[in-house]
TIMAR-290964 format. One record per atom (N, C-alpha, C, O): atom name; x, y, z; chain. Coordinates in steps of 0.001 Angstrom, whole numbers, plus 524288, in hexadecimal, padded with zeros to 5 digits. Layout:
% residues N
atom CA; c1 X; c2 Y; c3 Z; chain A
...
***
This chain:
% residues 84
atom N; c1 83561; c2 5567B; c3 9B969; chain A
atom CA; c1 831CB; c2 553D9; c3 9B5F7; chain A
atom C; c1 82C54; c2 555DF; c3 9B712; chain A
atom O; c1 82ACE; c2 5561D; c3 9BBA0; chain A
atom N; c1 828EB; c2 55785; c3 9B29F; chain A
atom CA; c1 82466; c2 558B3; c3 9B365; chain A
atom C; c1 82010; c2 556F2; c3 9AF5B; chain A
atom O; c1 82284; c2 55702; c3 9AB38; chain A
atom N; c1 81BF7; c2 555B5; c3 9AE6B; chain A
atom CA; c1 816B7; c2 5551E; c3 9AB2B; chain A
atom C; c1 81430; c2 558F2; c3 9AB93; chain A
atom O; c1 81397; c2 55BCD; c3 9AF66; chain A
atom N; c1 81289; c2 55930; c3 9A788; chain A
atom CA; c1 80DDF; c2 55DAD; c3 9A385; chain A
atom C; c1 80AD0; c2 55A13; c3 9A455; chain A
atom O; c1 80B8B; c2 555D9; c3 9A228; chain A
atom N; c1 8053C; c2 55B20; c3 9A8CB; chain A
atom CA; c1 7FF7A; c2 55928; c3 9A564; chain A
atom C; c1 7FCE9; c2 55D2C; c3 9A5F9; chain A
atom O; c1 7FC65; c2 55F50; c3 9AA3F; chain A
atom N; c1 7FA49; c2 55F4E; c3 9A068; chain A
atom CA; c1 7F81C; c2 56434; c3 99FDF; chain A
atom C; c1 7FAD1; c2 5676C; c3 9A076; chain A
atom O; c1 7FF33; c2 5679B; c3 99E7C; chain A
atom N; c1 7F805; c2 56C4D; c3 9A4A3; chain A
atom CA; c1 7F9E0; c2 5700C; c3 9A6AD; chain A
atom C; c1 7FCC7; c2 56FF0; c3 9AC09; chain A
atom O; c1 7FE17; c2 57374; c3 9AF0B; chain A
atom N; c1 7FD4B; c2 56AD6; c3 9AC24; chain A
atom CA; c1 7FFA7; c2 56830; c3 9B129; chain A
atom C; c1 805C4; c2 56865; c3 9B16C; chain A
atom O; c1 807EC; c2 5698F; c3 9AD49; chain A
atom N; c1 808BE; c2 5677C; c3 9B57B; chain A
atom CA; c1 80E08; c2 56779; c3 9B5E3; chain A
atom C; c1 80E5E; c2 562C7; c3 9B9A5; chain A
atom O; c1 80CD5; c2 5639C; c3 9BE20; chain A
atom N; c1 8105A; c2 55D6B; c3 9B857; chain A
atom CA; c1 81185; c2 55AB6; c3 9BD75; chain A
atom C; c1 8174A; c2 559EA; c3 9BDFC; chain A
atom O; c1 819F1; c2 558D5; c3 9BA1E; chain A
atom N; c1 8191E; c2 55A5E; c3 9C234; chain A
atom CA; c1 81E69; c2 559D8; c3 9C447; chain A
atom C; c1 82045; c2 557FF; c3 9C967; chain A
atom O; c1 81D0A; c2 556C9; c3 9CCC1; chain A
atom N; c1 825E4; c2 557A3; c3 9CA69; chain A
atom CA; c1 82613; c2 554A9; c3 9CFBB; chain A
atom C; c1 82A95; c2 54F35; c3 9D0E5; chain A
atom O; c1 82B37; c2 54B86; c3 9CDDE; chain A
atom N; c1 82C51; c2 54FB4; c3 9D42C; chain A
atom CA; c1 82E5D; c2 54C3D; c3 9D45E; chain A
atom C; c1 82D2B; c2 543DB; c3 9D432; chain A
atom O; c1 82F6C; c2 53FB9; c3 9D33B; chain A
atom N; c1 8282A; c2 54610; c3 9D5E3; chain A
atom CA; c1 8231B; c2 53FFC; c3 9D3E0; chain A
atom C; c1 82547; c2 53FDE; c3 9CF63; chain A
atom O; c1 827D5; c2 53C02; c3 9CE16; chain A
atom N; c1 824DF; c2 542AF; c3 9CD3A; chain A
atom CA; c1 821BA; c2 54210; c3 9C4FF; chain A
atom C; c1 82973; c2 54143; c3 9C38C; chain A
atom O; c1 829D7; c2 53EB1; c3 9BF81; chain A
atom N; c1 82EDA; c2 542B7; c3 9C5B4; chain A
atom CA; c1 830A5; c2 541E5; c3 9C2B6; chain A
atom C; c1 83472; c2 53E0D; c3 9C64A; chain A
atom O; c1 838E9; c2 53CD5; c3 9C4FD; chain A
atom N; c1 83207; c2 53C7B; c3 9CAB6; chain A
atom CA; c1 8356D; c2 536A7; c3 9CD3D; chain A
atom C; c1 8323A; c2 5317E; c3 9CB7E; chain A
atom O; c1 833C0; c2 52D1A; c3 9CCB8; chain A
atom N; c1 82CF5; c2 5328B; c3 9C810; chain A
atom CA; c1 82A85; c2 52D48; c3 9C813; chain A
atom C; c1 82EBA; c2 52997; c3 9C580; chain A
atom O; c1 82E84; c2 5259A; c3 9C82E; chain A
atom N; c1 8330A; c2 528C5; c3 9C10C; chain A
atom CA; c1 83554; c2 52569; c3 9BFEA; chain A
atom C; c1 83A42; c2 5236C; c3 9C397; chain A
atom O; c1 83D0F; c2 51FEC; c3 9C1D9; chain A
atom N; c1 83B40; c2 5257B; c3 9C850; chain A
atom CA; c1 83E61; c2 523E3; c3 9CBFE; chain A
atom C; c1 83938; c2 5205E; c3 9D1A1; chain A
atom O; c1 83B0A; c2 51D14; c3 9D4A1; chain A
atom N; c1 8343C; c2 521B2; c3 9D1DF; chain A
atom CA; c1 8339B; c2 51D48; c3 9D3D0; chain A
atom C; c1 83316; c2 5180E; c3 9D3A8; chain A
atom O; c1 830FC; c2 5162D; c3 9CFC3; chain A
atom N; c1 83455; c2 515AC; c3 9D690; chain A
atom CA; c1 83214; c2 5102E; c3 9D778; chain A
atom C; c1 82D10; c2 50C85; c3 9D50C; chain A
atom O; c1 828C9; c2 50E4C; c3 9D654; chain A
atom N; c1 82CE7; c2 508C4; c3 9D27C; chain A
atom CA; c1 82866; c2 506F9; c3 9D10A; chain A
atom C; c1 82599; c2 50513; c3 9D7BB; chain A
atom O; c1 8282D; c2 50422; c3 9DBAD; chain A
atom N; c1 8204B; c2 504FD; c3 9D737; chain A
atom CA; c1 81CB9; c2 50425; c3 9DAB2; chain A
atom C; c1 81EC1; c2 4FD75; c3 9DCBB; chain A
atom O; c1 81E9E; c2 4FC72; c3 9E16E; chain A
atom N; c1 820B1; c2 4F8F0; c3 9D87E; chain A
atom CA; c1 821B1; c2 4F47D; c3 9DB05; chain A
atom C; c1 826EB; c2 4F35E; c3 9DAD7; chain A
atom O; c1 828CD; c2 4EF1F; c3 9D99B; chain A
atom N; c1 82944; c2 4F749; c3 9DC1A; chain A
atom CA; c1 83028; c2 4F6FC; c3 9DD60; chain A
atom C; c1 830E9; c2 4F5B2; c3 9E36C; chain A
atom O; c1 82F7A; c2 4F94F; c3 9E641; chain A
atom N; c1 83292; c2 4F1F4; c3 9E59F; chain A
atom CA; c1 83664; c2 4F025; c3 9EA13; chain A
atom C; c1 83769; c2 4F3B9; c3 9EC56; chain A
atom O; c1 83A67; c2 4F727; c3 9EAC8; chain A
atom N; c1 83432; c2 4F3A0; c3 9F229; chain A
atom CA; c1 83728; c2 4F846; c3 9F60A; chain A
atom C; c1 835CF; c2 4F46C; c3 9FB23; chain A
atom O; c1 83355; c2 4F062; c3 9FA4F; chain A
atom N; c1 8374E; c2 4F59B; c3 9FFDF; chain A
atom CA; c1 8376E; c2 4F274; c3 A0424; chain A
atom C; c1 83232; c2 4F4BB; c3 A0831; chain A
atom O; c1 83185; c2 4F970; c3 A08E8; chain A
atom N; c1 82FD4; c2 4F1E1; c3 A09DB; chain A
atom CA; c1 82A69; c2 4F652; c3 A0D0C; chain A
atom C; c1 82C02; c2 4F7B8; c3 A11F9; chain A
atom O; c1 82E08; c2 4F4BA; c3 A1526; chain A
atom N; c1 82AF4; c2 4FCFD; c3 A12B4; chain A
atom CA; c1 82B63; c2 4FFD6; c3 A17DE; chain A
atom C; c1 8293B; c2 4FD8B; c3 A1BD1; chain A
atom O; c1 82BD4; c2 4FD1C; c3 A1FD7; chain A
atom N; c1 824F9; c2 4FBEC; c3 A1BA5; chain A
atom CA; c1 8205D; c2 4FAF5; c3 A1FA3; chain A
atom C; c1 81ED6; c2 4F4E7; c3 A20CC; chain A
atom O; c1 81C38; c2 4F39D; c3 A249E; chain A
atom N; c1 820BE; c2 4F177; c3 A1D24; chain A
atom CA; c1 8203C; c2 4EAF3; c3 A1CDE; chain A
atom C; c1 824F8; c2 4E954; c3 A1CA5; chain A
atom O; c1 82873; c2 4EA67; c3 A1981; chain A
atom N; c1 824E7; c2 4E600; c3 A210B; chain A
atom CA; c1 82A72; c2 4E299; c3 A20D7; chain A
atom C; c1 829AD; c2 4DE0A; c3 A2544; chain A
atom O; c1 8276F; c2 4DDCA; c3 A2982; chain A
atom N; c1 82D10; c2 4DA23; c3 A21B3; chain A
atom CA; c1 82BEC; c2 4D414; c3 A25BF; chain A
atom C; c1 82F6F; c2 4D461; c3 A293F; chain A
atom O; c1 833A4; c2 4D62A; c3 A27BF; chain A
atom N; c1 82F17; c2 4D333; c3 A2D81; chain A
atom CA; c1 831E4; c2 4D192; c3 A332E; chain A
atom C; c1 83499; c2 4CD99; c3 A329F; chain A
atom O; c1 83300; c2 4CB01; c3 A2EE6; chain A
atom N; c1 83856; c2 4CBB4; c3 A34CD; chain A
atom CA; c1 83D47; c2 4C553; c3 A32D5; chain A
atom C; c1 8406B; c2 4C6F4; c3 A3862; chain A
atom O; c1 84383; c2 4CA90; c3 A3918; chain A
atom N; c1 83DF5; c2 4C1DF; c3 A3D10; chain A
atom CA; c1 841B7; c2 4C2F0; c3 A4100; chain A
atom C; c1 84588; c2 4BE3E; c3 A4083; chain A
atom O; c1 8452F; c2 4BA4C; c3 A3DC8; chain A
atom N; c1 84A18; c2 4C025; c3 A44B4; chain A
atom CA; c1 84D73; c2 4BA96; c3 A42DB; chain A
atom C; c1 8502C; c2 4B9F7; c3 A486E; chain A
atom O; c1 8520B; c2 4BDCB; c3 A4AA7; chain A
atom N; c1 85044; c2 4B623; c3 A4A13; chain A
atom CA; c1 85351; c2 4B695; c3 A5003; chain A
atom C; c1 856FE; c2 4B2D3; c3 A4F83; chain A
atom O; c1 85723; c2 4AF68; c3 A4C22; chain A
atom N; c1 85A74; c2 4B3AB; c3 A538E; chain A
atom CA; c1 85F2B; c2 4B027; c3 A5519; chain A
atom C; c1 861F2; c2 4B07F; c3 A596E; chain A
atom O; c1 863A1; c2 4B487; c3 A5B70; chain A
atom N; c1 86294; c2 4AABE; c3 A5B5C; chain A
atom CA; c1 8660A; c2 4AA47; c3 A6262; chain A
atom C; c1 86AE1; c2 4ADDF; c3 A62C8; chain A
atom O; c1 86B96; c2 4B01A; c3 A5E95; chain A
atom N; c1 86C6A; c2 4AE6C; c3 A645D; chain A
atom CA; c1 87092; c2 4B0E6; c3 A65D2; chain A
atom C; c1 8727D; c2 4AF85; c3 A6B18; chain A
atom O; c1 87124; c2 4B2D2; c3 A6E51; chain A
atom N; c1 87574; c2 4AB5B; c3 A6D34; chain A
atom CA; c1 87697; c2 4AB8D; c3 A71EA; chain A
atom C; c1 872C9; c2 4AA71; c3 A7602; chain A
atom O; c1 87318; c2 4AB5F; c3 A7AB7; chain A
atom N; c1 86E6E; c2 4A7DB; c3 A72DE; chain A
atom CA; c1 86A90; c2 4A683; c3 A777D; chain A
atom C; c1 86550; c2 4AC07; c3 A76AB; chain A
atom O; c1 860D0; c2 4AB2F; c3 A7823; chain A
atom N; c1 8668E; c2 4B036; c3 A74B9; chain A
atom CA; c1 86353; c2 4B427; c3 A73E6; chain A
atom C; c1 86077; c2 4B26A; c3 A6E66; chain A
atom O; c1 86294; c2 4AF36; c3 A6B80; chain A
atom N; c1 85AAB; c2 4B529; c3 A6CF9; chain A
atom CA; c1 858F5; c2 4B4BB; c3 A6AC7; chain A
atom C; c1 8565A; c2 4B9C6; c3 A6697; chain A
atom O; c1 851F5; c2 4BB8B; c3 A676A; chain A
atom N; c1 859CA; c2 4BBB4; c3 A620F; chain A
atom CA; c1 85A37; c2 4BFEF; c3 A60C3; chain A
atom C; c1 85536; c2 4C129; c3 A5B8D; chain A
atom O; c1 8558A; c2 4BDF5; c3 A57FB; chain A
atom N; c1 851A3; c2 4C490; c3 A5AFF; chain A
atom CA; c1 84E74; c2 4C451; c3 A56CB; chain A
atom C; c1 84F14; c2 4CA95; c3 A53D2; chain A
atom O; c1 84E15; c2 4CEEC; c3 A55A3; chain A
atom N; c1 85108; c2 4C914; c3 A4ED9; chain A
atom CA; c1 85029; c2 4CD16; c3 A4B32; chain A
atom C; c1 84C46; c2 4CDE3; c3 A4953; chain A
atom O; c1 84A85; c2 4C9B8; c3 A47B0; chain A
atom N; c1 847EF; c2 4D346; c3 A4805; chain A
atom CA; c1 844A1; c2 4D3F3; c3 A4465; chain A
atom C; c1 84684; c2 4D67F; c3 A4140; chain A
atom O; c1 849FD; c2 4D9AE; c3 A4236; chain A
atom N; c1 84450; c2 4D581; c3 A3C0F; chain A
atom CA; c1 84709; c2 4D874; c3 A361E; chain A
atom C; c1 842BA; c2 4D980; c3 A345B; chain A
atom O; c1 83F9D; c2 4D5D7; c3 A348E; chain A
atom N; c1 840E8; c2 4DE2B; c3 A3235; chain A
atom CA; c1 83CFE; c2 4DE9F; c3 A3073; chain A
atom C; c1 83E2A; c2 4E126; c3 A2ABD; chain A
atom O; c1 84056; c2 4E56D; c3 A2A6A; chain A
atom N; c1 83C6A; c2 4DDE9; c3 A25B1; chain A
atom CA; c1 83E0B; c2 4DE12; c3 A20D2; chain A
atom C; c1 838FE; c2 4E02E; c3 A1D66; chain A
atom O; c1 83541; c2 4DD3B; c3 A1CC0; chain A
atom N; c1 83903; c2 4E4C3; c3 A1B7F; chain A
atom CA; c1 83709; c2 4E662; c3 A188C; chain A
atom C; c1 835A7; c2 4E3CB; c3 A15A0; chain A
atom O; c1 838F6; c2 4E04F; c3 A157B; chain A
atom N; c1 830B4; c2 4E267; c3 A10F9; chain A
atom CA; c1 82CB7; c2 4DF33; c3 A0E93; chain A
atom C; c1 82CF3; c2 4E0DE; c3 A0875; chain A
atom O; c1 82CF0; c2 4E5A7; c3 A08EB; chain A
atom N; c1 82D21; c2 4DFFE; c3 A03C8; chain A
atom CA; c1 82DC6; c2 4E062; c3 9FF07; chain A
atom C; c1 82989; c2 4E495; c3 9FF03; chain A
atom O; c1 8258B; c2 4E477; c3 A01B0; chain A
atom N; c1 82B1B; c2 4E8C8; c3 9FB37; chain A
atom CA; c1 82442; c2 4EB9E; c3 9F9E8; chain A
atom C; c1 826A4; c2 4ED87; c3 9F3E7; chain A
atom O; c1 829B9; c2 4EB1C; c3 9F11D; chain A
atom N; c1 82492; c2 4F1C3; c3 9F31C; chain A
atom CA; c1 824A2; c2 4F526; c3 9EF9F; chain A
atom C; c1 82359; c2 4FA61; c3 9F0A8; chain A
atom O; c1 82210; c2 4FBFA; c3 9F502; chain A
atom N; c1 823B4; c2 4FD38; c3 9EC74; chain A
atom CA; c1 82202; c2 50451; c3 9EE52; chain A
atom C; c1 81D66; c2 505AF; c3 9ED72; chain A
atom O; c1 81A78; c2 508BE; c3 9EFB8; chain A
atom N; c1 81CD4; c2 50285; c3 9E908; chain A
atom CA; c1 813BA; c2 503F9; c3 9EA58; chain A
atom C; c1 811CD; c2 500AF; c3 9F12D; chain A
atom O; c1 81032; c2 50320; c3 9F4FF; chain A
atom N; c1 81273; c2 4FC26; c3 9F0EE; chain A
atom CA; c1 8120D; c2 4FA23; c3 9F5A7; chain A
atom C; c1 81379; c2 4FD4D; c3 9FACB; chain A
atom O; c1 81071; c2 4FCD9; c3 9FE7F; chain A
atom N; c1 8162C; c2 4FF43; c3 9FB1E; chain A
atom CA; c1 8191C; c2 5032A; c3 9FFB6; chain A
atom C; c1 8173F; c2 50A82; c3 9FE2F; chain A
atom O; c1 8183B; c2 50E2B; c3 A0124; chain A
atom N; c1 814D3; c2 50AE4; c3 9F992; chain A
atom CA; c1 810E9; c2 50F31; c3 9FA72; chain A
atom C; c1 81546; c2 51554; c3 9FA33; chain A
atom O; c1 814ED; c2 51997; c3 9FC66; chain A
atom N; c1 819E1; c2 512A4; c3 9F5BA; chain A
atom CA; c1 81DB8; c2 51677; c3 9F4D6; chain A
atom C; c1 81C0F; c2 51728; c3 9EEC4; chain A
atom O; c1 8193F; c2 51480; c3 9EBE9; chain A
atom N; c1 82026; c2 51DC0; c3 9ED9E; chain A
atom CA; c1 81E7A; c2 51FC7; c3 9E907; chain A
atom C; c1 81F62; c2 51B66; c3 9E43E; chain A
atom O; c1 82318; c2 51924; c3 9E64E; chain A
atom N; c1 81EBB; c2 5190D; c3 9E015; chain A
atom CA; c1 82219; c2 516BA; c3 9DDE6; chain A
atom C; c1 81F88; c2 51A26; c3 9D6F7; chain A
atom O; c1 81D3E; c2 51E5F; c3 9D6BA; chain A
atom N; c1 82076; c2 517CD; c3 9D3E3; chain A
atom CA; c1 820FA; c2 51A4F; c3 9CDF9; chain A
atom C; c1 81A8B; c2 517DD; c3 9CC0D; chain A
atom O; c1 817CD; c2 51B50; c3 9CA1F; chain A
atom N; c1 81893; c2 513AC; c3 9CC51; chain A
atom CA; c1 81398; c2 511A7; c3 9CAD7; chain A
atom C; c1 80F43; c2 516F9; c3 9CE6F; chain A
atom O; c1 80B86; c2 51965; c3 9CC9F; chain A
atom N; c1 8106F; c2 51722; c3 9D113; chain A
atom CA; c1 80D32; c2 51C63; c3 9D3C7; chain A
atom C; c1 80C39; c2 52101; c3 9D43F; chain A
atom O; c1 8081E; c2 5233A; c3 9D568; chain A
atom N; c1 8123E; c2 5234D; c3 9D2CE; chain A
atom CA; c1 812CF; c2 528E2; c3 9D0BC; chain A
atom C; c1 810B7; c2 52A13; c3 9C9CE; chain A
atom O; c1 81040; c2 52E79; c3 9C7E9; chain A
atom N; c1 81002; c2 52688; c3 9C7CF; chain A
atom CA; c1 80F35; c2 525F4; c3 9C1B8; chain A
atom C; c1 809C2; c2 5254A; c3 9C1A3; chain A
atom O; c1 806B2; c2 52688; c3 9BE25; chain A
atom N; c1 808E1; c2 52334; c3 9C5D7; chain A
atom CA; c1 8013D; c2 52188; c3 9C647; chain A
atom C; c1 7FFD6; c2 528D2; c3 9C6FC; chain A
atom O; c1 7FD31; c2 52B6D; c3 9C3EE; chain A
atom N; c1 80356; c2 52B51; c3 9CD5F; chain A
atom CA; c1 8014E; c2 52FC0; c3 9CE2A; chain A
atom C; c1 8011E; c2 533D1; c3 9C9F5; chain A
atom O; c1 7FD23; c2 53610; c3 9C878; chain A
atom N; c1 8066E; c2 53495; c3 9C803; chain A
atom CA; c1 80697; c2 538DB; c3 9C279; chain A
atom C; c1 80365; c2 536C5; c3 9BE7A; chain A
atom O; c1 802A2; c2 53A6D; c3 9BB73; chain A
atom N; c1 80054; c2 53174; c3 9BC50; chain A
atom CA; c1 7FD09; c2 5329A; c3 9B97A; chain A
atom C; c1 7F824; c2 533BA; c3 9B9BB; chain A
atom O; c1 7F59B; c2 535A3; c3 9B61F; chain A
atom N; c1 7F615; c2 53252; c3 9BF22; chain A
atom CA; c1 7F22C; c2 534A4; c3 9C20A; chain A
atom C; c1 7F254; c2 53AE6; c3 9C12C; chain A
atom O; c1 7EEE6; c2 53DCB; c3 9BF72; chain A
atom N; c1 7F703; c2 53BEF; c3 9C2C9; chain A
atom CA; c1 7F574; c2 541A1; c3 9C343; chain A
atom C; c1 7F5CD; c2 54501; c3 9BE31; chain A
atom O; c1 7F3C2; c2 5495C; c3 9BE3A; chain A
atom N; c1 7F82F; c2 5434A; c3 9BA0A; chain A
atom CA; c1 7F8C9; c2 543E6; c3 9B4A3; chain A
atom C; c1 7F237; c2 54467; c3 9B0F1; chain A
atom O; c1 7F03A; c2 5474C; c3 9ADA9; chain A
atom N; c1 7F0D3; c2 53FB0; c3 9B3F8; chain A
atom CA; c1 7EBB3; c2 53E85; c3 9AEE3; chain A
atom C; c1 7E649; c2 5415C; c3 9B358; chain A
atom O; c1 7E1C8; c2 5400C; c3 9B24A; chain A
atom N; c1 7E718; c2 54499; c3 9B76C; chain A
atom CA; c1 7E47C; c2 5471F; c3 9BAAF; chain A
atom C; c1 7E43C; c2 54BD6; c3 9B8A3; chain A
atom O; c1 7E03B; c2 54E70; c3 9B931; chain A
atom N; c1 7E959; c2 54E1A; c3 9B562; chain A
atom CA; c1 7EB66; c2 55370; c3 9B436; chain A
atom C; c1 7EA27; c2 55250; c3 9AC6B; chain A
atom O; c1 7EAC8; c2 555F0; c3 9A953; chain A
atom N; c1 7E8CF; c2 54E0D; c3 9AB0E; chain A
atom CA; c1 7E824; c2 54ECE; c3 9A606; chain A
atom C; c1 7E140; c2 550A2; c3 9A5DA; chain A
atom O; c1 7DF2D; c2 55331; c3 9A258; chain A
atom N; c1 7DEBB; c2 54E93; c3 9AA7D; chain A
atom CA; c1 7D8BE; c2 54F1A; c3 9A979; chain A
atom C; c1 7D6DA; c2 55403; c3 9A7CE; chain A
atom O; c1 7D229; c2 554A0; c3 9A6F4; chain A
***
């Protein structure tokens, strides 16, 4: 897949995966934020504590991944740069 602006040629795998990404407020789990939930229990007189640490609701603009609202912002940026 490629665009004609002008005498221009744009191409690339950007320009022809933008309809396979992700919208910017689509459901993904965050790498870097997550709540702690300990839980303990006796056992025989012992006293045993689990930590679980559970990843936090986000999204892919939030988490600073490629998504489709952004690649569409960049190619028209760079489109109406190449029409001037």
């Amino acid at each position: 897949m490629a665009i004609q602006v002008k005498e221009y040629l744009i191409s690339g795998s950007l320009l022809g995966g933008v309809e396979m990404l992700p919208m910017g407020n689509a459901f993904c789990e965050a790498l870097t934020k997550y709540k702690t939930y300990v839980e303990t229990e006796k056992v025989e007189g012992q006293t045993y504590a689990t930590k679980r640490l559970v990843p936090v609701e986000s999204n892919y603009s939030a988490e600073g991944y490629a998504n489709k609202e952004e690649v569409e912002k960049m190619l028209t940026v760079v489109i109406a740069e190449l029409l001037k």
